[in-house]
C-alpha positions as CSV (number, residue, x, y, z in Angstrom):
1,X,0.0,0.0,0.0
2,X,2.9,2.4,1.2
3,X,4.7,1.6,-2.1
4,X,1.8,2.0,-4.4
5,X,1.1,5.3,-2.7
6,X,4.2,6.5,-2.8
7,X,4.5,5.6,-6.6
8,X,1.3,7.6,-7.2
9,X,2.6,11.0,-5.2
10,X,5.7,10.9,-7.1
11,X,3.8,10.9,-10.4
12,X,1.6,13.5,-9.5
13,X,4.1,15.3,-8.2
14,X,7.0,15.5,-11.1
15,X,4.2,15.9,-13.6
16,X,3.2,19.1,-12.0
17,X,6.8,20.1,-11.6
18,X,7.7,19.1,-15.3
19,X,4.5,21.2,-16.4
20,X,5.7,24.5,-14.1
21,X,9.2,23.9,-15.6
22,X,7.9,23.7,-19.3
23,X,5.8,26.6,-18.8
24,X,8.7,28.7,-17.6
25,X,10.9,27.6,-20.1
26,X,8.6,28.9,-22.8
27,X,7.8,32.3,-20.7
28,X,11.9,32.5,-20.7
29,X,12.3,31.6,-24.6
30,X,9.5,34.0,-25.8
31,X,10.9,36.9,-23.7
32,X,14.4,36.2,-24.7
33,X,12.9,36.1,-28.4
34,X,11.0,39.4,-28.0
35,X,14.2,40.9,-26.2
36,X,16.6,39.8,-29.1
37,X,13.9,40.7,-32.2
38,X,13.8,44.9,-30.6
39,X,17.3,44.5,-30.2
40,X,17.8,43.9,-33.6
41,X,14.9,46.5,-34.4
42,X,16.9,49.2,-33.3
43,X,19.6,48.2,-34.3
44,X,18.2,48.4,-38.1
45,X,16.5,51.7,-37.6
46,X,20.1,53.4,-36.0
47,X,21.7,51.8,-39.0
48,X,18.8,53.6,-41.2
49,X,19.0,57.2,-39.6
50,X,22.9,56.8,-39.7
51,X,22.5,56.3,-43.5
52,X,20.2,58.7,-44.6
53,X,22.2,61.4,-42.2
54,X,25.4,60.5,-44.2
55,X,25.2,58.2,-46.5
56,X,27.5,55.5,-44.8
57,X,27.4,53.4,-42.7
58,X,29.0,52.7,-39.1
59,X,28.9,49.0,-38.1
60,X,30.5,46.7,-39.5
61,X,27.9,43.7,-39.6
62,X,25.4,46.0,-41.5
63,X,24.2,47.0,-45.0
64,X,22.3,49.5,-46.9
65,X,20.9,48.6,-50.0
66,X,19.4,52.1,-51.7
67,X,17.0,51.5,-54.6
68,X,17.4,53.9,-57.5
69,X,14.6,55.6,-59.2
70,X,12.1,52.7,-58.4
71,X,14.5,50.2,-60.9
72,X,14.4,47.2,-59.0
73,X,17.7,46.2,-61.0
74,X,19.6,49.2,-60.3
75,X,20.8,49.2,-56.4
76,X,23.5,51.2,-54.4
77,X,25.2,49.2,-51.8
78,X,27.0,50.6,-49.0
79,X,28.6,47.5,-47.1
80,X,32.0,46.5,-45.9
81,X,33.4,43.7,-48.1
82,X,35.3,41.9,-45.1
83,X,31.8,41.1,-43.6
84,X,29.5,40.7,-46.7
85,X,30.0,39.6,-50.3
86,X,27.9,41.0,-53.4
87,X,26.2,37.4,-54.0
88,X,25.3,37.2,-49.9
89,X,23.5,40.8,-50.8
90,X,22.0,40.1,-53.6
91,X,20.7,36.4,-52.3
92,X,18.9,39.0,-49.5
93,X,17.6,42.0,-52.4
94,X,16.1,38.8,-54.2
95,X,14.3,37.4,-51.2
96,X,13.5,40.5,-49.4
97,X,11.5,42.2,-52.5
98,X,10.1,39.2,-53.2
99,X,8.7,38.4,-50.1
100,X,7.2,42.2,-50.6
101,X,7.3,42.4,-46.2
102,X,8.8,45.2,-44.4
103,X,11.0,43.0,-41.9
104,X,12.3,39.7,-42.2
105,X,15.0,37.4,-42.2
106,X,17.4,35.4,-44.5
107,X,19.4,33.1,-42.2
108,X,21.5,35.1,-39.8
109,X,20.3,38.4,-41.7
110,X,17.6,40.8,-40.8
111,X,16.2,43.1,-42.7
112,X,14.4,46.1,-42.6
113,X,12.5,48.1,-46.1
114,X,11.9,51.2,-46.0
115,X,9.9,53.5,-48.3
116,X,10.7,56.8,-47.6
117,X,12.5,59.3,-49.6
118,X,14.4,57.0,-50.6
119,X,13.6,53.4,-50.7
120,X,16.3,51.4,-48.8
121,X,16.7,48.0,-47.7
122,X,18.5,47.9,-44.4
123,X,20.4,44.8,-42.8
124,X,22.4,43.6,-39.9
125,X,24.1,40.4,-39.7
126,X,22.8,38.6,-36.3
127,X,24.7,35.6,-36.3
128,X,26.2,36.7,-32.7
129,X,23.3,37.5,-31.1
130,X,21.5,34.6,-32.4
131,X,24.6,32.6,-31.4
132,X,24.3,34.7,-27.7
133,X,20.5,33.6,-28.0
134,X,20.8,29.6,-28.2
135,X,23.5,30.0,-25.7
136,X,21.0,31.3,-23.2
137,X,18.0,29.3,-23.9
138,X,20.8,26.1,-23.5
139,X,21.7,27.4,-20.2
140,X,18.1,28.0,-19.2
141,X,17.5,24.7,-19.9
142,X,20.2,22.8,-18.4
143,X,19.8,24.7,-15.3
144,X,15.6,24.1,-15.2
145,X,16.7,20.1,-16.2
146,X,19.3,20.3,-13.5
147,X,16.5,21.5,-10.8
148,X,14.2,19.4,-11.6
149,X,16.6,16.0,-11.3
150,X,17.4,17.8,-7.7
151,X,13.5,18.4,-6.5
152,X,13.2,14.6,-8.0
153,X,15.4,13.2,-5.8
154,X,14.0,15.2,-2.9
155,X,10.5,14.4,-3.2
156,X,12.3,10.7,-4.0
157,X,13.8,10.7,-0.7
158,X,10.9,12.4,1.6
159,X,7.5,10.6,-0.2
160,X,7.2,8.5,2.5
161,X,7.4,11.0,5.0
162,X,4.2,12.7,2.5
163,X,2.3,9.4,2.1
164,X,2.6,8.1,5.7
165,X,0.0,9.8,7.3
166,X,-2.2,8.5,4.2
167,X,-1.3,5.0,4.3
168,X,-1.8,5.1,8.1
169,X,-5.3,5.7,7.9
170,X,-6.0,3.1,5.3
171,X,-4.6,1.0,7.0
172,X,-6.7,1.7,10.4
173,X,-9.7,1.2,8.0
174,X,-8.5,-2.0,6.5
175,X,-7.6,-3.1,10.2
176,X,-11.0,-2.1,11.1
177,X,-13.0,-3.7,8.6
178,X,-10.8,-7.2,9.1
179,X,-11.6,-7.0,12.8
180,X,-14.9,-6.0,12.6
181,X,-15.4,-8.9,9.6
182,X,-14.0,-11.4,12.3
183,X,-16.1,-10.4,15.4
184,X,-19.3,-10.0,13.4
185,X,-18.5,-13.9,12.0
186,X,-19.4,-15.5,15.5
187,X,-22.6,-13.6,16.5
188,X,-23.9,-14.6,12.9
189,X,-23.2,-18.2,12.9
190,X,-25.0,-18.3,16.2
191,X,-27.8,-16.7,15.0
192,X,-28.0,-18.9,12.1
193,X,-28.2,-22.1,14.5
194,X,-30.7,-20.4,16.8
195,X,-32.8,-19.7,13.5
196,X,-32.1,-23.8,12.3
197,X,-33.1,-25.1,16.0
198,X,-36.4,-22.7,15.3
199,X,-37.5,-24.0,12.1
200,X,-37.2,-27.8,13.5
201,X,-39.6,-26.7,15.8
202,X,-41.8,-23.9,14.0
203,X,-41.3,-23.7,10.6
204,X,-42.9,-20.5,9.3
205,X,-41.9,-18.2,7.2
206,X,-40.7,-15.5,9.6
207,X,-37.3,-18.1,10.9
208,X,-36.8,-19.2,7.1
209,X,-36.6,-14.5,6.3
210,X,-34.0,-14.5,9.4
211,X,-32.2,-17.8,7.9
212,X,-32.1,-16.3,4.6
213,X,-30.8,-12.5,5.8
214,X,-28.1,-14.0,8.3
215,X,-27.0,-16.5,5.3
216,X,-26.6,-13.0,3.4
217,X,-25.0,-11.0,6.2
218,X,-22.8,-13.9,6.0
219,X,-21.5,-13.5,2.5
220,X,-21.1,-10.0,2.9
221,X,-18.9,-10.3,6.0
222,X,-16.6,-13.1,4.3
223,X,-16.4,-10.9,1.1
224,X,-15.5,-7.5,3.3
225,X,-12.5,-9.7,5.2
226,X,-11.5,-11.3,1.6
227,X,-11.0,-7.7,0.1
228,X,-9.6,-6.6,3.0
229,X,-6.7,-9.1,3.3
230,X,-6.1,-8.6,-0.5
231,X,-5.7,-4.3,-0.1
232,X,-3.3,-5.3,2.9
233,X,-1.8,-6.9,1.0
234,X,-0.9,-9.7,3.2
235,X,0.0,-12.2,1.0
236,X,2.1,-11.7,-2.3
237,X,1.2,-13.2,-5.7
238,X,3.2,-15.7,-7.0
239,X,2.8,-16.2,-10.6
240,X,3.0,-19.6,-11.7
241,X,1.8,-22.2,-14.1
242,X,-1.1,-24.7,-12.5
243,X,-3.6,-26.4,-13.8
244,X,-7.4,-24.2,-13.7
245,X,-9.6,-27.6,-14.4
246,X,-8.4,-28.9,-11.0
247,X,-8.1,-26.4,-9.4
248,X,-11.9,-25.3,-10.3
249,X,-13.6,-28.9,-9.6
250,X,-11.3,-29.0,-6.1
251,X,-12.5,-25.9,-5.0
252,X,-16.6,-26.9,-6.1
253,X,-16.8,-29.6,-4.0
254,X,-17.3,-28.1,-0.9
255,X,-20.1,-26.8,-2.0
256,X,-22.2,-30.1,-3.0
257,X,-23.6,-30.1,0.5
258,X,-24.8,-26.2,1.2
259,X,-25.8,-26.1,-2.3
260,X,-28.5,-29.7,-1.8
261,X,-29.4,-27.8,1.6
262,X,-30.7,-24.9,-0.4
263,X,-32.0,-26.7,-3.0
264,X,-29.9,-26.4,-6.0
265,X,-26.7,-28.2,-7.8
266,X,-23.7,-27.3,-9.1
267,X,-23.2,-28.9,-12.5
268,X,-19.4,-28.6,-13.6
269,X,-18.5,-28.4,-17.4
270,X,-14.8,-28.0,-17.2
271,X,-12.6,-29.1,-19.8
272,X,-9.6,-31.1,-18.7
273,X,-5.8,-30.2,-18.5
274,X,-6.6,-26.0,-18.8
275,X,-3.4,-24.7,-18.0
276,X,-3.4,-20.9,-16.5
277,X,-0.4,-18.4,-15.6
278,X,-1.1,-16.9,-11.8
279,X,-1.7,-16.9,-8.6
280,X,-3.5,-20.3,-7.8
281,X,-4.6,-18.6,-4.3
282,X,-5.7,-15.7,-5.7
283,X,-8.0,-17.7,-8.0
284,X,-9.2,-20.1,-5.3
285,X,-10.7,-16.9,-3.7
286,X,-12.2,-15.6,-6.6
287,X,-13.8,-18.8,-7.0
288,X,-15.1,-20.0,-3.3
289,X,-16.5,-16.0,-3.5
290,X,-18.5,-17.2,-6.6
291,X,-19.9,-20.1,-5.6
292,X,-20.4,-18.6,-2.8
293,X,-22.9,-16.5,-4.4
294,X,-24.0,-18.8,-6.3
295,X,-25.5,-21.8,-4.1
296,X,-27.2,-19.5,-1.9
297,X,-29.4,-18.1,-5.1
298,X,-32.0,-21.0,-5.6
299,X,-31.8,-22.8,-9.3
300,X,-28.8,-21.3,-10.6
301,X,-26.3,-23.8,-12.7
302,X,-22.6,-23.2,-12.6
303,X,-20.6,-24.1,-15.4
């Protein structure tokens, strides 16, 4: 019970934690994004103002691109050739007025149009901040993986201090239920001879109602204390291979005799040499539980 308990908590748990932490992650991502794409905004519109002030430019991992007359053939590039070649500019001119969109990007390259006096495409090369960027979200993320392993291993090692007072209760109940199964078994199997000595002597309908409701109050108490032994837990399945055909017809015949009394029969239709993979005490239960039930309901065939 502890163990199964504990199991449960610590799935509850880390899934709640693993949601928190995925959550955060994503709040840290987009505001890293959003913190790198204005960064690169203003850098873009200083590199525009600087342009249009003097026609040049003054960092290095930027270009201007200034469309002449509206001829979408005819540029003027200002760039600085250690950083940028003319087929990396034109690859960007192609795909930035084709795209027809005022900002974008062409890998590490962002660009900027702009249709004022003069029509310019604008670009910065980003391939350190973006570099800066994955650098933090990797860090972000090995240190959120890193917390989480250590709050696993907390919760690991104090679950059973969370599940204790938990599994103490249920196990009061289960104690109660067992003890209260076993005292409630005497009183009822006295009552049931009283009620037999009083129908040898009177039979009448009112002893055969208090025969038939302690019979039932007796089921019920044998079922409670079977289900409580099996959520204590107190004895653990052993899987193995046994034959089901004897193991049915053994456990039937005790139950020739109350089954005449009350005026019906078992009738067993069992195939021979059934193999089955389990617990063969398990099963028993299962089946004395069944038949159980079943001889005490007037009529009723098992097969």
């Amino acid at each position: 019970m502890i163990g199964k308990s504990k199991k449960e908590f610590l799935i509850i748990s880390m899934s709640f934690l693993l949601i928190t932490f995925a959550l955060l992650f994503l709040i840290f991502y987009l505001t890293t994004s959003n913190s790198r794409n204005e960064m690169i905004l203003r850098e873009l519109s200083f590199t525009e103002e600087t342009y249009l002030n003097s026609n040049q430019i003054i960092k290095q991992n930027s270009f201007v691109v200034e469309i002449i007359d509206g001829n979408t053939h005819d540029y003027l590039k200002v760039f600085d050739s250690n950083k940028f070649t003319e087929n990396t500019i034109d690859n960007v001119i192609e795909i930035a007025t084709h795209r027809n969109y005022g900002y974008g990007s062409v890998d590490n390259i962002y660009y900027k149009i702009s249709s004022g006096e003069k029509r310019l495409i604008v670009a910065i090369d980003s391939t350190d901040l973006n570099l800066l960027f994955k650098a933090n979200l990797s860090t972000a993320l090995i240190i959120l993986a890193s917390a989480y392993g250590a709050v696993f291993i907390i919760i690991l090692l104090t679950s059973s201090k969370f599940v204790k007072p938990i599994n103490d209760t249920l196990n009061r109940q289960l104690q109660f239920i067992s003890n209260a199964s076993h005292e409630l078994k005497t009183p009822i199997a006295v009552i049931s001879a009283n009620a037999q000595v009083l129908k040898n002597i009177d039979d009448n309908k009112w002893v055969e109602n208090i025969q038939t409701q302690t019979e039932r109050m007796r089921v019920l108490v044998s079922d409670m204390l079977t289900l409580a032994k099996i959520d204590e837990n107190t004895t653990k399945l052993v899987k193995e291979k046994f034959n089901l055909s004897e193991t049915v017809v053994a456990c039937s015949l005790p139950f020739d005799a109350l089954a005449f009394e009350n005026g019906c029969f078992i009738t067993l239709n069992v195939d021979s040499g059934i193999e089955y993979d389990g617990d063969v005490e398990s099963i028993k239960i299962i089946l004395n539980v069944l038949l159980d039930n079943a001889v005490n309901t007037p009529l009723v065939a098992v097969k």
